[in-house]
C-alpha positions as CSV (number, residue, x, y, z in Angstrom):
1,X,75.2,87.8,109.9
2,X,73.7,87.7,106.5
3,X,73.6,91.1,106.3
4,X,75.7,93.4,108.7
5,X,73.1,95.7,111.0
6,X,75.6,98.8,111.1
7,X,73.4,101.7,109.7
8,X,74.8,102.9,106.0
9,X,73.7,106.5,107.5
10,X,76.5,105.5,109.9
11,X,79.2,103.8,107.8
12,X,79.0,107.0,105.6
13,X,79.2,109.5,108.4
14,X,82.5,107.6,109.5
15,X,84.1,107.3,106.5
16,X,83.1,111.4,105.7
17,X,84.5,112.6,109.5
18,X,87.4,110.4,108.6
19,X,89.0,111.9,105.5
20,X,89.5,114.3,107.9
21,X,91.3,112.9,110.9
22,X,94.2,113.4,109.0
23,X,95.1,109.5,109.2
24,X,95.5,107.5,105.6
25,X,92.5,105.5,105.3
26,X,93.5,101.9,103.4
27,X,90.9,100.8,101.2
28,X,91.9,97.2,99.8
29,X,90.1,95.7,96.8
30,X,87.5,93.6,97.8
31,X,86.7,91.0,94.2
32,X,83.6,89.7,96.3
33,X,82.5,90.0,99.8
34,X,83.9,87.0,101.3
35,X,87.1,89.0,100.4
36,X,85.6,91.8,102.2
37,X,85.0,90.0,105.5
38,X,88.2,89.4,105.6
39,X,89.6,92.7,104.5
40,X,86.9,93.9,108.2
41,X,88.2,91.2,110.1
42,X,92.1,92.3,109.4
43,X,91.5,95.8,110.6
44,X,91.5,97.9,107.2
45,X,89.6,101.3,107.2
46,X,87.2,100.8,104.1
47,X,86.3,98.2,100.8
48,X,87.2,99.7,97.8
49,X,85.1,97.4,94.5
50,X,87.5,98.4,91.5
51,X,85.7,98.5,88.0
52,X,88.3,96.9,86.5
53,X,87.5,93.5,88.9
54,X,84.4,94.0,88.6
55,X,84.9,93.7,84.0
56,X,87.3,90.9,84.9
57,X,85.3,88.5,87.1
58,X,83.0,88.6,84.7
59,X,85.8,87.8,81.9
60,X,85.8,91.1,80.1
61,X,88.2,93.9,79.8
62,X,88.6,96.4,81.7
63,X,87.1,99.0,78.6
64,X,83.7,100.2,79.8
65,X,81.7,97.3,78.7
66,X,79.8,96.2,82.1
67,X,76.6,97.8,83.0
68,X,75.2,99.8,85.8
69,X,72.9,96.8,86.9
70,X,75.9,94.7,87.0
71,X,78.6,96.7,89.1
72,X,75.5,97.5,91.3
73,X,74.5,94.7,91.8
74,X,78.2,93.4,92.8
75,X,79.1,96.1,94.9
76,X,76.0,96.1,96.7
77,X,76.4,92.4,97.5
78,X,79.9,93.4,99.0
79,X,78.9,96.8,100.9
80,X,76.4,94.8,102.5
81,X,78.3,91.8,104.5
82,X,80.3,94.5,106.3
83,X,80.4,97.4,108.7
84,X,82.9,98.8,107.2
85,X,82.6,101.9,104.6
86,X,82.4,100.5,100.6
87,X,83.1,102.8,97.5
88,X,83.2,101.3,94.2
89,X,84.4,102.8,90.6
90,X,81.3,103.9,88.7
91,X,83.7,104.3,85.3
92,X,82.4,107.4,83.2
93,X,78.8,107.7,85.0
94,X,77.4,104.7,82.5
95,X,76.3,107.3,80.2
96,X,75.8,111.5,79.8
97,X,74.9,113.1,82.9
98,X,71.4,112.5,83.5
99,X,73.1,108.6,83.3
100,X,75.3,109.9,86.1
101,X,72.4,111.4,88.2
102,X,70.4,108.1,88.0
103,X,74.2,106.1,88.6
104,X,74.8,107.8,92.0
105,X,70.9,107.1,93.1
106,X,71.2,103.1,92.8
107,X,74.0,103.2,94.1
108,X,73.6,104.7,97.0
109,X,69.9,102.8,97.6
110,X,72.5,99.9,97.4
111,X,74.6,100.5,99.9
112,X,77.8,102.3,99.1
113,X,79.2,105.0,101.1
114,X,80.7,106.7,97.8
115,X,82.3,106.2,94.6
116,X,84.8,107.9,91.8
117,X,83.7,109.0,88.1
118,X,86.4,109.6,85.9
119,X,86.7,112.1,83.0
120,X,87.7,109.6,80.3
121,X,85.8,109.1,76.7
122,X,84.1,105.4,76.1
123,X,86.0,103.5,75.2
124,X,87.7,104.1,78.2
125,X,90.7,101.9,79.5
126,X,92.7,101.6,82.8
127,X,94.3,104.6,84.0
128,X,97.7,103.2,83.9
129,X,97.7,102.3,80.2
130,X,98.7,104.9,77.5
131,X,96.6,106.5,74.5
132,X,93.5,107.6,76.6
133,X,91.1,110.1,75.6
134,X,89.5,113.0,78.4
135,X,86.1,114.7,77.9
136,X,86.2,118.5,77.9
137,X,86.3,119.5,81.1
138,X,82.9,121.1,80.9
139,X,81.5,117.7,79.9
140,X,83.2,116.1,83.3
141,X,81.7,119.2,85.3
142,X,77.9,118.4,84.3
143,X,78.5,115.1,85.5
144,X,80.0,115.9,89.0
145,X,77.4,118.7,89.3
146,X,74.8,115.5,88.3
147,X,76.5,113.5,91.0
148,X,76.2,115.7,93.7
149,X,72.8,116.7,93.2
150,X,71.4,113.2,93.1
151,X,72.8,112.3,96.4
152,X,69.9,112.5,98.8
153,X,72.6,111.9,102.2
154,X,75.4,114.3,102.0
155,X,77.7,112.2,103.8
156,X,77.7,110.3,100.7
157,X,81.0,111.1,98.9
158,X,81.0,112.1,95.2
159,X,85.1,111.3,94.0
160,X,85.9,113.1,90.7
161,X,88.7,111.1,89.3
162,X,90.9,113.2,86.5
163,X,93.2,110.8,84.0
164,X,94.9,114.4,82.4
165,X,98.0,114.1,84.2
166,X,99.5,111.5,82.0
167,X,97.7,113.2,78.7
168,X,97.5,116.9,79.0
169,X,100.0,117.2,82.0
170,X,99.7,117.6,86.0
171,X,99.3,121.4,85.6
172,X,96.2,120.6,83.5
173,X,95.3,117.6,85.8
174,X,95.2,120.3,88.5
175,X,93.1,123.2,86.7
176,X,90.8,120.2,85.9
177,X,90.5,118.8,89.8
178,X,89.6,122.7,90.8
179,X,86.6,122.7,88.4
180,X,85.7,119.4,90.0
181,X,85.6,120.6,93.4
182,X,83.8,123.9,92.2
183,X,81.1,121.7,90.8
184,X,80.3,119.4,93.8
185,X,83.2,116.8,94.1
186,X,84.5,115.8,97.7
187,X,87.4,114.4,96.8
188,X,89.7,114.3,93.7
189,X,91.7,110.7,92.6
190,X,94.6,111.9,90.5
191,X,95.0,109.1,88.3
192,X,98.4,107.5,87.4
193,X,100.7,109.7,89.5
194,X,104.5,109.0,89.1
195,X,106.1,109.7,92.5
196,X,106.4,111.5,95.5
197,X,106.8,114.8,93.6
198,X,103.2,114.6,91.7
199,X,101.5,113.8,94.2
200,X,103.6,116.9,96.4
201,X,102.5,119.0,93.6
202,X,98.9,117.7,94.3
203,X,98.1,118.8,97.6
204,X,99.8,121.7,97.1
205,X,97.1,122.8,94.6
206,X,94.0,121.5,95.9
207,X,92.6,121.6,99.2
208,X,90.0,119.1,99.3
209,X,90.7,115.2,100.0
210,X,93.0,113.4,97.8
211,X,93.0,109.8,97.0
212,X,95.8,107.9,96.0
213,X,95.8,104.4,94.1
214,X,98.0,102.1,94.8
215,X,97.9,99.1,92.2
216,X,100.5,96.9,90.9
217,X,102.7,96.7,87.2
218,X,101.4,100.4,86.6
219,X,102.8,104.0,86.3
220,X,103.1,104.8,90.2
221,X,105.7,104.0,92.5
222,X,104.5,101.8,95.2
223,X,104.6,104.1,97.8
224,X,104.0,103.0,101.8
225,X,101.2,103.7,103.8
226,X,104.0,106.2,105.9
227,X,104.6,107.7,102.9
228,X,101.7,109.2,101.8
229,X,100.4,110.2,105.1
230,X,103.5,112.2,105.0
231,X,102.5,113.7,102.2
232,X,99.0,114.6,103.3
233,X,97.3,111.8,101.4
234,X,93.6,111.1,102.4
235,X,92.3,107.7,101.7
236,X,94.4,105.4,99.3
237,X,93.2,101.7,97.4
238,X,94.8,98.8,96.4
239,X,92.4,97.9,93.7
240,X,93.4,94.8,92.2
241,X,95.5,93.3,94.7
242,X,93.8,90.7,96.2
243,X,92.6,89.4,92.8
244,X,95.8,89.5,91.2
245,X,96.9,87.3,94.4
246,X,94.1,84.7,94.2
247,X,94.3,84.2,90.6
248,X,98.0,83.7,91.1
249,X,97.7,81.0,93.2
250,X,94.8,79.7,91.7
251,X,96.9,79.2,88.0
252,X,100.0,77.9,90.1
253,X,97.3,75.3,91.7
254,X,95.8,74.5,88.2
255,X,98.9,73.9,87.1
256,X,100.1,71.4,89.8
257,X,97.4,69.5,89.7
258,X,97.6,69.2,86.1
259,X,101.0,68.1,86.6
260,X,100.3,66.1,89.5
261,X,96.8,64.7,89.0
262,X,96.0,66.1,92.9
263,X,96.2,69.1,94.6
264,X,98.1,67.4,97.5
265,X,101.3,69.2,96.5
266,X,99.4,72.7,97.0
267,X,97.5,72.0,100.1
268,X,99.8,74.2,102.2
269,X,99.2,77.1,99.9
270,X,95.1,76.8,100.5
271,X,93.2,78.3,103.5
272,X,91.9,75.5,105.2
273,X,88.1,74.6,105.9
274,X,88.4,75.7,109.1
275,X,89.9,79.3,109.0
276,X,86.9,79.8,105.6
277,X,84.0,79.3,108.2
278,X,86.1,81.6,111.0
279,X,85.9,84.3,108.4
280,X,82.1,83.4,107.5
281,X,81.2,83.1,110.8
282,X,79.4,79.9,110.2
283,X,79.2,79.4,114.0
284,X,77.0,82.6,114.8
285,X,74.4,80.5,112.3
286,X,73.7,78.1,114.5
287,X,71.8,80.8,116.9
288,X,69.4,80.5,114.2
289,X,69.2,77.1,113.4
290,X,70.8,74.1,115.8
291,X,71.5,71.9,113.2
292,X,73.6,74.9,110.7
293,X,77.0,74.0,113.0
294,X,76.4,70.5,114.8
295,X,80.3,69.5,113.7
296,X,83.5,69.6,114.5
297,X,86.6,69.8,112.2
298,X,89.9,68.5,112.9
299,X,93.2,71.3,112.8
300,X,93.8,69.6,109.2
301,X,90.7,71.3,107.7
């Protein structure tokens, strides 16, 4: 309750023995950490906080414009409710490397089990939209070696996400991932992969964990959970998904009950009162105070 009393020594130790097990660990966006109760309660591996939800929910682009106080401050809120493992996106570092050093140090005081950095140039944009623009790969090197030497538990796992694939080719996306690794990274993320055959090409090349992202209307093919374990895939996220699935049905809502001047027409689509406080566990409060749950509520709510 409130706060969940597994240890984050122990949530990172977990998720570190894990991404070796040889099992694909799902990671599902959490967009706040009601989201992640549920995403514990369902039985998925890990929380994965994108960046991108993180600029959205705050109504802003997805272009490198949130701060390090911000995205900590979420994230930490969200690694916090749960038992589960959380890594969140920590963009380009928020700033040169000794930004990066001091990055990794909040956010692991916070709570999170790891994150990814990517080796993009500010502005920097989603993965899966054209025109980007990489660092030199010496640049992205200082930052992972930053990374991994500011971690103070080494259970915490430092994910060097490379973009190059889709602007200086997968050959180049793979000579970049090896400098990663050689500089500290745990894992690699190689961004916007187009198939089965990239991500082949992949693990092939590097022998460290890989991480796979899974998000809708972008330059992957949606590829099953089956599917990427066969191909030796580590850990993979679904970073926008349940976002882009609440704000659908939230605009389809708006829109009936603009139409309809009630939401009476939608009330099948909304999760009732009833299942909200299962997945709060607003029950379990009443062990702290008898008069938190002194009610009952019908099926209907």
């Amino acid at each position: 309750m409130i706060i969940d009393p597994t240890p984050v020594a122990e949530k990172r130790a977990t998720f570190k023995k894990a991404l070796s097990s040889g099992k694909l660990l799902q990671f599902p966006g959490a967009y706040n950490p009601l989201v992640a109760l549920l995403v514990q309660q369902l039985g998925f591996d890990g929380i994965y906080v994108s960046g991108g939800v993180m600029a959205n929910s705050l109504g802003l682009p997805d272009v490198g414009l949130t701060t390090l106080s911000e995205v900590t401050q979420m994230a930490g809120n969200t690694a916090k409710v749960t038992a589960l493992p959380t890594v969140m996106d920590v963009d380009t570092g928020f700033g040169e490397t000794m930004n990066t050093f001091r990055t990794i140090q909040e956010i692991e005081y916070a709570g999170l089990s790891g994150c990814h950095i990517e080796d993009q140039v500010l502005i920097k944009r989603c993965g899966h939209l054209d025109n980007k623009t990489l660092v030199a790969p010496a640049e992205m090197v200082n930052k992972v070696r930053a990374a991994s030497k500011a971690k103070s538990d080494q259970n915490f796992v430092i994910i060097a996400r490379t973009d190059a694939a889709g602007v200086e080719g997968i050959d180049a996306a793979i000579e970049r991932a090896k400098k990663y690794v050689d500089a500290g990274a745990d894992m690699i993320f190689p961004e916007a992969m187009r198939d089965e055959k990239d991500f082949e090409t992949f693990r092939k090349a590097v022998d460290v964990p890989l991480l796979a992202n899974m998000t809708e209307f972008g330059k992957s093919k949606l590829l099953t959970k089956v599917q990427l374990e066969n191909l030796g895939l580590n850990m993979v996220i679904y970073p926008v998904t349940t976002q882009r699935l609440a704000l659908g049905a939230v605009e389809r809502g708006l829109r009936s009950l603009q139409e309809h001047g009630s939401q009476e027409q939608v009330l099948n689509e909304m999760q009732t009162r009833s299942r909200l406080y299962e997945v709060v566990n607003y029950e379990q409060y009443n062990e702290l105070d008898q008069s938190v749950f002194n009610f009952k509520l019908s099926e209907e709510q």
